[in-house]
C-alpha positions as CSV (number, residue, x, y, z in Angstrom):
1,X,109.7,-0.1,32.3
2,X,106.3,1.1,31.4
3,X,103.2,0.8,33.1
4,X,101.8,-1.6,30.4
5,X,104.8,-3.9,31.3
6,X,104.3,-3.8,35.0
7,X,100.3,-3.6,35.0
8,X,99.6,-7.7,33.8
9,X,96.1,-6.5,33.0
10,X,95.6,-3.5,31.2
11,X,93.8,-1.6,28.8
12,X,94.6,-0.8,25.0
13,X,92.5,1.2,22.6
14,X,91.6,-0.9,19.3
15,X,92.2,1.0,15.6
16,X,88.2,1.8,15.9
17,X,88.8,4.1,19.2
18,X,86.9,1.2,21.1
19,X,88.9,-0.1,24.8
20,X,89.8,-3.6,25.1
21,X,90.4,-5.0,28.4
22,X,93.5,-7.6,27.9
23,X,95.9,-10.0,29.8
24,X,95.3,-13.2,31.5
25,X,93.1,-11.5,34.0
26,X,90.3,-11.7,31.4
27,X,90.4,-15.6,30.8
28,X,90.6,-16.4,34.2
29,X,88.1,-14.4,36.0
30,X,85.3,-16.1,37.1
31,X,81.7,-15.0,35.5
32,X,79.7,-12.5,37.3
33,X,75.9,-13.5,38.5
34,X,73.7,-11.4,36.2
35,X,71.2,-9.4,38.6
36,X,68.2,-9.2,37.3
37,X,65.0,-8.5,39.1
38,X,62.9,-11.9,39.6
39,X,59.7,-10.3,40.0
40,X,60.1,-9.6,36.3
41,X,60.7,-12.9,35.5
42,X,57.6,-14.6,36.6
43,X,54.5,-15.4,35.0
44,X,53.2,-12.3,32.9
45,X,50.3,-9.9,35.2
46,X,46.8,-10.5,33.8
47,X,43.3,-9.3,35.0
48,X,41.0,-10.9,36.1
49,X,38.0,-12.6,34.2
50,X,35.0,-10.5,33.9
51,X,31.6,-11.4,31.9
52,X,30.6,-8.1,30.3
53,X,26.6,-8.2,30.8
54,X,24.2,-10.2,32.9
55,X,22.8,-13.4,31.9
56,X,19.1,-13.1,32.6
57,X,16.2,-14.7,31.6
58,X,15.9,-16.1,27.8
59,X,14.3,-13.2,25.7
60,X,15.5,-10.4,27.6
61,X,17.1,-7.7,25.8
62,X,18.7,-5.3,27.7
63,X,20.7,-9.3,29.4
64,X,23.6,-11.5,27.5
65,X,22.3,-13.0,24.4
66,X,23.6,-16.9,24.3
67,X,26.2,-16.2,21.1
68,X,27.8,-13.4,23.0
69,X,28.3,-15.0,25.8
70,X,30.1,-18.2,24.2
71,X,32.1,-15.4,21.9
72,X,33.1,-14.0,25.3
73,X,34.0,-17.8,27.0
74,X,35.7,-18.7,23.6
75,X,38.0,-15.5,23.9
76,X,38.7,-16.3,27.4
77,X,40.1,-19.3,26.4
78,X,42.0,-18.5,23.8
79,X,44.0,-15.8,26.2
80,X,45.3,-18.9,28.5
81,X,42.5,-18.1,31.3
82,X,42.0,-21.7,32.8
83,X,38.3,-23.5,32.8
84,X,38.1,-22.6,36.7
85,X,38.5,-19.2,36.2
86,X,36.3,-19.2,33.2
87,X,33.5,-20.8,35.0
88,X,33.6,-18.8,38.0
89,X,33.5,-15.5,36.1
90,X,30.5,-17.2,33.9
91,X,28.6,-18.0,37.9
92,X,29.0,-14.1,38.9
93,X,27.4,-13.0,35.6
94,X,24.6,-14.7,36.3
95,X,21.6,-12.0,37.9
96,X,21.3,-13.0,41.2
97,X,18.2,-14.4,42.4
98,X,18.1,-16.6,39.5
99,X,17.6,-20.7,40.0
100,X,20.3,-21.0,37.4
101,X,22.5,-19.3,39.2
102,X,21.8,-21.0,42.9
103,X,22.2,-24.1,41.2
104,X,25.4,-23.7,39.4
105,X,27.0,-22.5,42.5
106,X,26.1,-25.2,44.4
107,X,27.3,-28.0,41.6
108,X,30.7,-28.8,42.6
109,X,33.6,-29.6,40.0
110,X,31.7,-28.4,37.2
111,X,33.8,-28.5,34.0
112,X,33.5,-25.7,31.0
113,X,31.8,-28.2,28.7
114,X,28.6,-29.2,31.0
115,X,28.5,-25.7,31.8
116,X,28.4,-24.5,28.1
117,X,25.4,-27.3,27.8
118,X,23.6,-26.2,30.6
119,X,23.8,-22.7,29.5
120,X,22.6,-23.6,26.6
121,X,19.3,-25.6,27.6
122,X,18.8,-22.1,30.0
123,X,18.7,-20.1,26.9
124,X,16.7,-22.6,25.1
125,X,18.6,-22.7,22.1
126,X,17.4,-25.0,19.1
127,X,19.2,-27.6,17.4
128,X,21.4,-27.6,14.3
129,X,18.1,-29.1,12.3
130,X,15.8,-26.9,13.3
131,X,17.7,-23.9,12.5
132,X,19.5,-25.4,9.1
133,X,15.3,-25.6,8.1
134,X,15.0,-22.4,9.1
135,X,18.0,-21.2,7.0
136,X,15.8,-23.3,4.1
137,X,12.9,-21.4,4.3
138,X,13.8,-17.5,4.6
139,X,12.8,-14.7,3.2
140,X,12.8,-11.0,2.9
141,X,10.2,-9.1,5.1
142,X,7.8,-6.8,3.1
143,X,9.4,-4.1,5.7
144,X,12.4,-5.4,5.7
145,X,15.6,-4.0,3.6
146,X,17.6,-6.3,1.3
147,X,21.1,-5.6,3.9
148,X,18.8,-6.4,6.9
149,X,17.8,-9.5,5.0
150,X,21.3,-10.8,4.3
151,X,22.4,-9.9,7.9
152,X,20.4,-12.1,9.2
153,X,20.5,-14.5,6.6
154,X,24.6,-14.0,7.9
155,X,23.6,-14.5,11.4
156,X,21.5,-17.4,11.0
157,X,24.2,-19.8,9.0
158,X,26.7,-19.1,11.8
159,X,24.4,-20.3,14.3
160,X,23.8,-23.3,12.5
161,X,27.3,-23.9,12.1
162,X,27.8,-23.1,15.8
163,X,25.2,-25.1,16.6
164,X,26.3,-27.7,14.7
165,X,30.0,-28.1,16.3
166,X,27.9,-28.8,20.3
167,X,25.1,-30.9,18.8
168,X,25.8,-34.2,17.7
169,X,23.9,-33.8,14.5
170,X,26.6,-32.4,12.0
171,X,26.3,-30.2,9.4
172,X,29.0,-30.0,6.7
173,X,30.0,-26.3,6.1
174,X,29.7,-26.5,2.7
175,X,26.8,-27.6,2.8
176,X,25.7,-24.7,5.1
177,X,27.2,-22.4,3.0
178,X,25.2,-23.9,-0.5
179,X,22.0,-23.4,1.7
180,X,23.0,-20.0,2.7
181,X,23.2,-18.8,-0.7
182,X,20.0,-20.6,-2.6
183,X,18.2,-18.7,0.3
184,X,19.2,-15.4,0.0
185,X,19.0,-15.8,-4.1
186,X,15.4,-16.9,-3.7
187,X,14.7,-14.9,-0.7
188,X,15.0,-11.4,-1.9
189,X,11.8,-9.2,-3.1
190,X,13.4,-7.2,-5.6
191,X,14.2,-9.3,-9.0
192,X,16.7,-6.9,-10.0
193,X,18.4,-7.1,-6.9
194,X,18.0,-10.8,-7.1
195,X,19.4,-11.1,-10.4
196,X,22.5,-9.5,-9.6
197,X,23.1,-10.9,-6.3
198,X,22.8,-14.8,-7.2
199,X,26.3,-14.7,-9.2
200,X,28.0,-13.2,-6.6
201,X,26.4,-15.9,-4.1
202,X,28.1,-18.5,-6.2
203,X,31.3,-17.4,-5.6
204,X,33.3,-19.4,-2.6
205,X,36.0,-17.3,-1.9
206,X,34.0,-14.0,-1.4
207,X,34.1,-12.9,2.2
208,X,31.4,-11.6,4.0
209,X,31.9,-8.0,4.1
210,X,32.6,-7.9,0.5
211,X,29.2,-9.4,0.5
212,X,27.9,-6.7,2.3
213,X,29.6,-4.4,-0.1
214,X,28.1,-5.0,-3.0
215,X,24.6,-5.3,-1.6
216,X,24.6,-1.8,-0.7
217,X,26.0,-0.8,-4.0
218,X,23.5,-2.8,-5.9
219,X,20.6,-1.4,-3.7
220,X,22.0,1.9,-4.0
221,X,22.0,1.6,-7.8
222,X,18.6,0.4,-7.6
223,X,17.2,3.0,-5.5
224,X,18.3,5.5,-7.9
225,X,16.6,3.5,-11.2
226,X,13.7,3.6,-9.4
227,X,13.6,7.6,-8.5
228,X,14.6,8.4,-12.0
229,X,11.7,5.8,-13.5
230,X,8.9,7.4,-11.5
231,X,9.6,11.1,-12.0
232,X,9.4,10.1,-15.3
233,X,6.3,8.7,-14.6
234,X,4.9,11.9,-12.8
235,X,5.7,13.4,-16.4
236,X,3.9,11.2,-18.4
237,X,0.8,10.8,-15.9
238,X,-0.9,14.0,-16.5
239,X,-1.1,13.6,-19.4
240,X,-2.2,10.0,-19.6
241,X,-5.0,10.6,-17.6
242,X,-6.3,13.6,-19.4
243,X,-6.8,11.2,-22.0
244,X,-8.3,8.3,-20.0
245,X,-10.8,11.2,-18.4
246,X,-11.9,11.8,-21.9
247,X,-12.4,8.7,-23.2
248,X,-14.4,7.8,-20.0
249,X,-16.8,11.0,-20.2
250,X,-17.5,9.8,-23.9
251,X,-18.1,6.3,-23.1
252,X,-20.7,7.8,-20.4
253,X,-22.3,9.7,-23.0
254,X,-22.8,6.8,-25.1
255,X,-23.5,4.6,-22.4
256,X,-26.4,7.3,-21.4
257,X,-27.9,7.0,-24.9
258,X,-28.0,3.8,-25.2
259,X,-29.5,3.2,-21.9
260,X,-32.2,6.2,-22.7
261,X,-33.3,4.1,-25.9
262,X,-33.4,0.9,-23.8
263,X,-35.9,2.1,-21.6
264,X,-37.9,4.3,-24.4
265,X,-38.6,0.3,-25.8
266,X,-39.7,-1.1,-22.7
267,X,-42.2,1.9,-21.7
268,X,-43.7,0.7,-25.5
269,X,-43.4,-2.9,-25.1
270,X,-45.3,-2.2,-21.7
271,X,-48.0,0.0,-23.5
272,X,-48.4,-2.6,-26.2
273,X,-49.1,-5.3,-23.8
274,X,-51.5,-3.5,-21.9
275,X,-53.4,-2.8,-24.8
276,X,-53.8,-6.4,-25.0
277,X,-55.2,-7.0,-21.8
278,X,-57.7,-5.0,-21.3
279,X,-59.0,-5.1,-25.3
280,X,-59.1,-8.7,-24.2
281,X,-60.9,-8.5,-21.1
282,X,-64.8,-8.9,-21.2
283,X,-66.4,-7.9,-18.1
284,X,-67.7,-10.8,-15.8
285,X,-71.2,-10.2,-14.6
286,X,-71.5,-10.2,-10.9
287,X,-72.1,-13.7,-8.9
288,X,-75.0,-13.0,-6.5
289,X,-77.2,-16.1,-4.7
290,X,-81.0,-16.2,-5.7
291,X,-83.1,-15.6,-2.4
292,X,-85.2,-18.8,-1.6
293,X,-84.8,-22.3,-1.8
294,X,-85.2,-24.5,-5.1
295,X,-88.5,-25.1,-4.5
296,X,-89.8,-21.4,-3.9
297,X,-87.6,-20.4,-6.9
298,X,-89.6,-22.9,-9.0
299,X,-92.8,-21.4,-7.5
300,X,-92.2,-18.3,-8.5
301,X,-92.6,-17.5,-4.2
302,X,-88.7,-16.2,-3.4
303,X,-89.8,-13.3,-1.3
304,X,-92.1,-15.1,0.9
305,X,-89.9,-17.8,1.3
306,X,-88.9,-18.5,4.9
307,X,-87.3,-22.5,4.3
308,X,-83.7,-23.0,4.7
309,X,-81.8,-22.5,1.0
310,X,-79.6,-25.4,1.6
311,X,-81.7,-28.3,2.3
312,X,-85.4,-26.5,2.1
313,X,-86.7,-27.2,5.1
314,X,-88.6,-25.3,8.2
315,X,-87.7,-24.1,11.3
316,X,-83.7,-22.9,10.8
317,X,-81.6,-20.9,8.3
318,X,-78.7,-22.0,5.7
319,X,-76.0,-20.6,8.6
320,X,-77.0,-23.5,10.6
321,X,-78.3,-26.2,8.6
322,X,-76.7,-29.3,9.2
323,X,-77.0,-31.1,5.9
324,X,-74.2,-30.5,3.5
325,X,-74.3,-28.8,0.5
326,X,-73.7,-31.7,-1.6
327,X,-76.3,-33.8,-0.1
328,X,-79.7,-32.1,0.8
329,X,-78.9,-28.8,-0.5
330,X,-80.4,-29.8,-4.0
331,X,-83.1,-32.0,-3.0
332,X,-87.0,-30.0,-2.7
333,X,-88.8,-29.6,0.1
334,X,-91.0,-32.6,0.6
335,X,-88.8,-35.0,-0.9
336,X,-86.5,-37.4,0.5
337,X,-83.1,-38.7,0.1
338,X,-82.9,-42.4,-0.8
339,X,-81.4,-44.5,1.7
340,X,-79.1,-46.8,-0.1
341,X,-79.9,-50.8,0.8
């Protein structure tokens, strides 16, 4: 007998050169426990939740800005961290010292979505409207590059479609993305850039970065145009304004003659007119006053006359008579006024 007839399990070798354990060992046999290790079994290791930054006062730059904080919370989420663990992590980010932060930690229960709102109202972000009317009226800087323009142009349509998911106002993101691209069209300094950009605007399914893409080549292109237009320019100037310096210097000299002659024919007009005046002019013999009164001047007696030359009497001068010269200025001496009845 051989072993394989005395062994009732035993092992044979297939045609591929594998072994095969047979008999009735191998249907009977109970199956073993697998032993794996149960630590690796268990929920999957994961860090814990940290806020990169510090959430400091609105405005400061060097602290969280409000969009990368919620970009942080929203990736949090997304990785299976719970809202407890979110909101704690949020709690430590915030700089101590801060009332937001004394107040947070002592509001108890306090659920992802109040917290999101109160962060919110801390960094005193506007509305949906008031941004969409923003997005309305932009435009380029006069410092400001066409790619800087469009970033922010970029940046400010995904606020308002941001904000517009936490605010109750809705806007439609169509209608987000229409606005977007009638103010970049009309935004933009440069007509040629303008031009070329507004076709590409129209298009729906252009992503973003292809956006980007073409902006720089189409300011590149530009840039050069320009270069190439003014050295030609620096060619062409010298010689332009040769000719414009002569031209001017012989409109001076024209303009000096002219002005010579115009003066030459007022100095005559002058001369001719004071010809006139003083051909015309008789000379007026002088005004003197007569010495004496009316009375002595009659008489022939002016140089012995001691009456008063306004009213003819004795005993004061004409600097301090009383009588006008109207009234007893013309009457002689000895005569009297008539008294009216």
């Amino acid at each position: 007998m051989s072993d394989s007839e005395t062994d009732p399990v035993g092992v044979t070798e297939e045609p591929t050169g594998e072994p095969t354990i047979t008999g009735s060992a191998s249907a009977t046999s109970p199956p073993q426990p697998s032993t794996v290790n149960p630590a690796l079994t268990g929920p999957p290791y994961r860090k814990e939740l940290k806020i990169q930054g510090q959430i400091g006062e609105p405005g400061q730059r060097d602290k969280l800005s409000f969009m990368s904080l919620v970009h942080q919370i929203e990736g949090a989420v997304k990785k299976g961290y719970p809202d407890s663990e979110i909101v704690a992590a949020v709690i430590k980010a915030v700089t101590p010292g801060l009332q937001l932060r004394s107040y947070l930690e002592g509001r108890e229960e306090l659920e992802l979505k109040v917290l999101r709102r109160l962060l919110r109202a801390h960094f005193q972000e506007r509305g949906a409207t008031e941004l969409y009317q923003e997005l309305c009226g932009m435009a380029q800087g006069p410092k400001e590059s066409p790619q800087t323009f469009l970033l922010r142009a970029l940046a400010l349509r995904q606020k308002v479609l941001f904000a517009s998911k936490e605010c109750d106002v809705k806007y439609d993101k169509s209608l987000v993305e229409s606005m977007f691209a009638h103010s970049v069209s009309t935004g933009l300094l440069d007509s040629d850039i303008r031009g070329e950009m507004r076709p590409l605007l129209l298009q729906d399914k252009l992503l973003d970065e292809e956006l980007l893409e073409r902006m720089n080549k189409i300011v590149s292109r530009e840039t050069d145009r320009k270069k190439k237009t003014q050295t030609k320019s620096h060619l062409v100037a010298p010689v332009e304004a040769s000719r414009a310096k002569a031209v001017e210097e012989k409109d001076k000299k024209g303009a000096g003659r002219s002005l010579y002659d115009e003066v030459q024919s007022l100095k005559a007009q002058i001369n001719e007119i004071h010809q006139a005046l003083t051909s015309n002019t008789q000379p007026r013999p002088p005004r003197y006053r007569r010495r004496g009164c009316t009375m002595c001047q009659k008489n022939g007696d002016e140089e012995s006359c001691h009456h008063c030359y306004k009213c003819g009497k004795s005993g004061h001068f004409a600097r301090g008579c009383r009588q006008s010269e109207n009234g007893q200025g013309s009457l002689l001496r000895g005569e009297e006024k008539p008294t009216n009845m």
